[in-house]
C-alpha positions as CSV (number, residue, x, y, z in Angstrom):
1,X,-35.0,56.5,39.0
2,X,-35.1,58.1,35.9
3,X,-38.5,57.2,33.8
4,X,-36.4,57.0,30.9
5,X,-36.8,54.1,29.1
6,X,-33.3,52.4,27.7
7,X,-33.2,49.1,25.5
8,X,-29.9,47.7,25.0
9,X,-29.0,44.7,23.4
10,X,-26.7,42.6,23.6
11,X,-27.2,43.0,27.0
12,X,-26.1,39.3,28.5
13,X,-22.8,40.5,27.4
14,X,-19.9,42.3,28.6
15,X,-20.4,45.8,28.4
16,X,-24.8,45.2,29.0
17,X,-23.9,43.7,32.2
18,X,-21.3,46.0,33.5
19,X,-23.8,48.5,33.0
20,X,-26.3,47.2,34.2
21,X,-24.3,46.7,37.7
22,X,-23.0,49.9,37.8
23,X,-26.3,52.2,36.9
24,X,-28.4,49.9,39.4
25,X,-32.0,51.2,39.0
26,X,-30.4,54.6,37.5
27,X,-33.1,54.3,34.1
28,X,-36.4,51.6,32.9
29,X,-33.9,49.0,31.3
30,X,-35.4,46.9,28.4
31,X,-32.9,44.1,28.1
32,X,-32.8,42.2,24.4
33,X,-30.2,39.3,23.6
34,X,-30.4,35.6,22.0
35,X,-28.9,34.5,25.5
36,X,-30.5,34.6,28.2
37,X,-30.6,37.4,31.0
38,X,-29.1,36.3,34.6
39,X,-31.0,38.1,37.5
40,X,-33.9,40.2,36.2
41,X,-34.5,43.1,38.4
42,X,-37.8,45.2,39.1
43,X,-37.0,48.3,37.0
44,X,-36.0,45.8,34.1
45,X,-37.9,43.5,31.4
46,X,-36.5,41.2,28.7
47,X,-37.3,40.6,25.4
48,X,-36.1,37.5,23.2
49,X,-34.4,39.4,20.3
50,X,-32.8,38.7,17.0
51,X,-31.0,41.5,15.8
52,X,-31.2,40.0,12.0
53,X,-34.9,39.8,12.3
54,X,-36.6,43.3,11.4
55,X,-39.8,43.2,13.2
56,X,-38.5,41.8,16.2
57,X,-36.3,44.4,16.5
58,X,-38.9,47.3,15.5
59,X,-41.3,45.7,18.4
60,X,-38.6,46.0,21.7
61,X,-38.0,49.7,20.4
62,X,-41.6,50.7,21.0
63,X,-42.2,53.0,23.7
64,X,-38.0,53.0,24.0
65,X,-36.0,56.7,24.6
66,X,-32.8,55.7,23.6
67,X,-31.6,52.8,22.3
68,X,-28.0,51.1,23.6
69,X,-26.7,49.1,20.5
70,X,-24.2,47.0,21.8
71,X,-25.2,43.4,20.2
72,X,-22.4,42.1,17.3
73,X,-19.9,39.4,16.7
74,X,-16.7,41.7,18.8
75,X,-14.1,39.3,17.5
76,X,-11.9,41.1,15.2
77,X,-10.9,37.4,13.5
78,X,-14.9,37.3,12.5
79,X,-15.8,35.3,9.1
80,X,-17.4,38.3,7.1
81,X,-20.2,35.5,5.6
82,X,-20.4,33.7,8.6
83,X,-21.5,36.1,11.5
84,X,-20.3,39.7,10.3
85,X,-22.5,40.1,7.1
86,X,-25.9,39.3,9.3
87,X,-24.7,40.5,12.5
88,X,-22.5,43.4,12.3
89,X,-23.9,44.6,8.7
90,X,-27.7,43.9,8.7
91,X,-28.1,43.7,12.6
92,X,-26.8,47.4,12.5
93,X,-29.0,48.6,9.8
94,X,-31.9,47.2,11.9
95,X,-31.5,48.8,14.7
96,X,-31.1,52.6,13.1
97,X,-34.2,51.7,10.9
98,X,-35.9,50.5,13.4
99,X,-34.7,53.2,16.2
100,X,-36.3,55.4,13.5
101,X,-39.4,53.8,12.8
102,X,-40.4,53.5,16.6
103,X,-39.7,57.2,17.1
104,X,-37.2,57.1,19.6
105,X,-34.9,59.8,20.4
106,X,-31.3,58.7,20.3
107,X,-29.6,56.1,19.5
108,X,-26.1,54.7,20.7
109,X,-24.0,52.7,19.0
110,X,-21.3,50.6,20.2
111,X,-18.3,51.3,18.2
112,X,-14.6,50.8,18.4
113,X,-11.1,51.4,18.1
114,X,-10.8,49.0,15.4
115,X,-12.5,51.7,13.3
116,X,-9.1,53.6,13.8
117,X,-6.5,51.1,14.7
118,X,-4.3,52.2,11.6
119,X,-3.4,55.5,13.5
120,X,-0.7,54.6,15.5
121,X,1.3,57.3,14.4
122,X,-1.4,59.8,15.2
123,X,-1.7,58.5,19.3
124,X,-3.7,60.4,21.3
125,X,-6.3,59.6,18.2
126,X,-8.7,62.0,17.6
127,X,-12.5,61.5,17.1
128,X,-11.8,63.0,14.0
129,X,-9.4,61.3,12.0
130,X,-10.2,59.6,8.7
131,X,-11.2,55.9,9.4
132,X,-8.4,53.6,9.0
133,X,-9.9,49.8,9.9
134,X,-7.0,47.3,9.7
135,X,-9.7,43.8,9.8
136,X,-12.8,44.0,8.4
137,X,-14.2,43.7,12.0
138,X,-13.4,46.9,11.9
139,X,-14.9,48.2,8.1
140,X,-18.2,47.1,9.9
141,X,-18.1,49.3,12.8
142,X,-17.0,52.3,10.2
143,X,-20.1,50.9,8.4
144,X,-22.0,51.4,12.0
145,X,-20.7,55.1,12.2
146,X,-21.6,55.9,8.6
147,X,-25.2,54.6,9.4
148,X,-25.1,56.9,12.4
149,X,-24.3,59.8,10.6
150,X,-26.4,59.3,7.8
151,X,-29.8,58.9,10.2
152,X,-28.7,61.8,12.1
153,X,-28.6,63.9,8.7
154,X,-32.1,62.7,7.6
155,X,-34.2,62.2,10.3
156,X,-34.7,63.8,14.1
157,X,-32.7,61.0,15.4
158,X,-30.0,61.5,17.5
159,X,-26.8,59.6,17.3
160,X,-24.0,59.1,19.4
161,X,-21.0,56.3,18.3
162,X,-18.4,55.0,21.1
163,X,-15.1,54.1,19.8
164,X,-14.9,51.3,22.8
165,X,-11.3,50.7,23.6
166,X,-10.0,47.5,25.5
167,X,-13.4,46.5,27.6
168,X,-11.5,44.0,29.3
169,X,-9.4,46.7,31.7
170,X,-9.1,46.6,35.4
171,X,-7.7,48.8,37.5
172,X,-6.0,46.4,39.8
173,X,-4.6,44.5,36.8
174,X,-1.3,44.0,35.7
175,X,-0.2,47.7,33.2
176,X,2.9,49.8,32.8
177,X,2.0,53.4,33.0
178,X,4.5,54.3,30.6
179,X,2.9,52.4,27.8
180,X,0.2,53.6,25.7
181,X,-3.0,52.2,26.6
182,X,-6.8,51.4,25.3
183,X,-8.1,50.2,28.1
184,X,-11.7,51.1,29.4
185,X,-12.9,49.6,32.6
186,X,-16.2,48.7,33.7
187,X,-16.8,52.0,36.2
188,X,-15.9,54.1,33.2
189,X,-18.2,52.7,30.7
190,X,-21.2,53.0,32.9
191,X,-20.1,56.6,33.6
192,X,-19.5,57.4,29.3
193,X,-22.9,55.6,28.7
194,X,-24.8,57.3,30.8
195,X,-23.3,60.5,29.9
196,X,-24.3,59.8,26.2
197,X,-28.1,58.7,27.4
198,X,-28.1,61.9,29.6
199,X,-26.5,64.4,26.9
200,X,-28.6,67.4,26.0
201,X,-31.2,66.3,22.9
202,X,-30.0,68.9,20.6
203,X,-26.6,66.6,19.8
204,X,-27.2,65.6,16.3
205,X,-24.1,63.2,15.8
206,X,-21.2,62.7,18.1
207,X,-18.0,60.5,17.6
208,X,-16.8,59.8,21.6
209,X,-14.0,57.8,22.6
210,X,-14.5,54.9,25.1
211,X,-11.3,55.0,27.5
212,X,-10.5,55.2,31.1
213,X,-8.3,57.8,32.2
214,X,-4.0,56.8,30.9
215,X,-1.0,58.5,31.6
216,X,-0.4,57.7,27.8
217,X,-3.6,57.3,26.4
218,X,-4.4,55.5,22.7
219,X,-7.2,57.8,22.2
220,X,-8.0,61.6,22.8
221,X,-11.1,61.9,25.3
222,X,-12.0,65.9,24.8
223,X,-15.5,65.0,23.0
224,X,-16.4,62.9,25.6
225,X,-15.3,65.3,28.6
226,X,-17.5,67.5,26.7
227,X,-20.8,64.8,27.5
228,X,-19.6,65.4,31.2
229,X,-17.7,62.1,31.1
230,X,-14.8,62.0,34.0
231,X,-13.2,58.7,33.9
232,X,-12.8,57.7,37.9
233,X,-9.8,54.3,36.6
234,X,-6.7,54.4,34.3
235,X,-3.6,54.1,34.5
236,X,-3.4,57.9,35.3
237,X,-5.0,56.5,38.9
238,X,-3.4,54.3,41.0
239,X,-4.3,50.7,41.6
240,X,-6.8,49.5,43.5
């Protein structure tokens, strides 16, 4: 076991759990959510976190390596005053401040496709394109990216965005191969994350994009091979 020492929050969710399942005792895991955490293991400890509340946040990144920032409201039909605005504006802010101000090294910041959803016309999307959100779910995570950028400019912070595809994907689910396709299955997100937590400390900022392996796939994955990452499901694969 690496004596590396992760936070992520949001990690009662989707993506923190699948992780969490697939790296098994692969790093020190410091879990933070508002919901609880199922099944605590030995190399893991939880902390009771509001992502809107500063210090709160600033105390679970003490002693932290890299920071996994995966807690927001996902929905892309989100009320900007409602949840958006506190979660996905401020809560994001926090974290980079307070990923600074606690000195850790790097920090990784669930993105997504939404940032770039207007590029149909550009498929396989490259990490490079101008942003193009088409719901303001998506303005947020370009607003997530900007922050990353910006920190990685300033400050000896390092910062690495995921443009998460379709998190939902399963390799023994119903897809046509012949379809262009976003999905990112569980396997392959523990495999990208990891890459990006085990990626060489000189990367200052990096834009990666979070798919499995398609036949015709939504988004270019060059930048991430270049992290190492080799998706194992897709629709390039078979089924299960």
């Amino acid at each position: 076991m690496s004596e590396k020492v992760v936070l992520i929050t949001g990690a009662a969710g989707r993506i923190g759990s699948n992780l969490r399942a697939y790296w098994g005792e692969r790093y020190r895991l410091r879990l933070a959510d508002v919901n609880p955490i199922k099944q605590k293991k030995d190399h893991e400890e939880v902390v009771e976190m509001d992502i809107t509340e500063y210090q709160s946040f600033l105390y679970a990144c003490k002693g932290v390596d890299t920071i996994i920032h995966l807690a927001a409201d996902p929905s892309m039909e989100a009320d900007f005053y409602k949840t958006l605005l506190n979660l996905n504006v401020v809560g994001c802010y926090n974290a980079f401040e307070a990923a600074r101000e606690a000195g850790c090294k790097r920090i990784i910041f669930a993105s997504s496709i939404n940032a770039v959803l207007g590029h149909e016309d550009k498929i396989p999307v490259e990490w490079d394109v101008p942003v193009y959100p088409i719901n303001v779910y998506g303005a947020t995570k370009c607003w997530g990216e900007a922050l990353a950028r910006s920190y990685a400019h300033n400050y000896d912070l390092s910062c690495i965005c995921i443009r998460i595809g379709a998190a939902s994907f399963e390799q023994n689910g119903k897809w046509d191969a012949e379809l262009p396709n976003m999905g990112f299955s569980a396997k392959d997100q523990a495999n990208l994350f990891g890459c990006c937590v085990d990626a060489p400390d000189n990367i200052g900022f990096k834009i990666v994009n979070g798919v499995s392996k398609h036949h015709y796939s939504w988004m270019d994955l060059t930048c991430a091979k270049e992290l190492g990452y080799q998706p194992q499901d897709g629709t390039a694969s078979p089924p299960e």
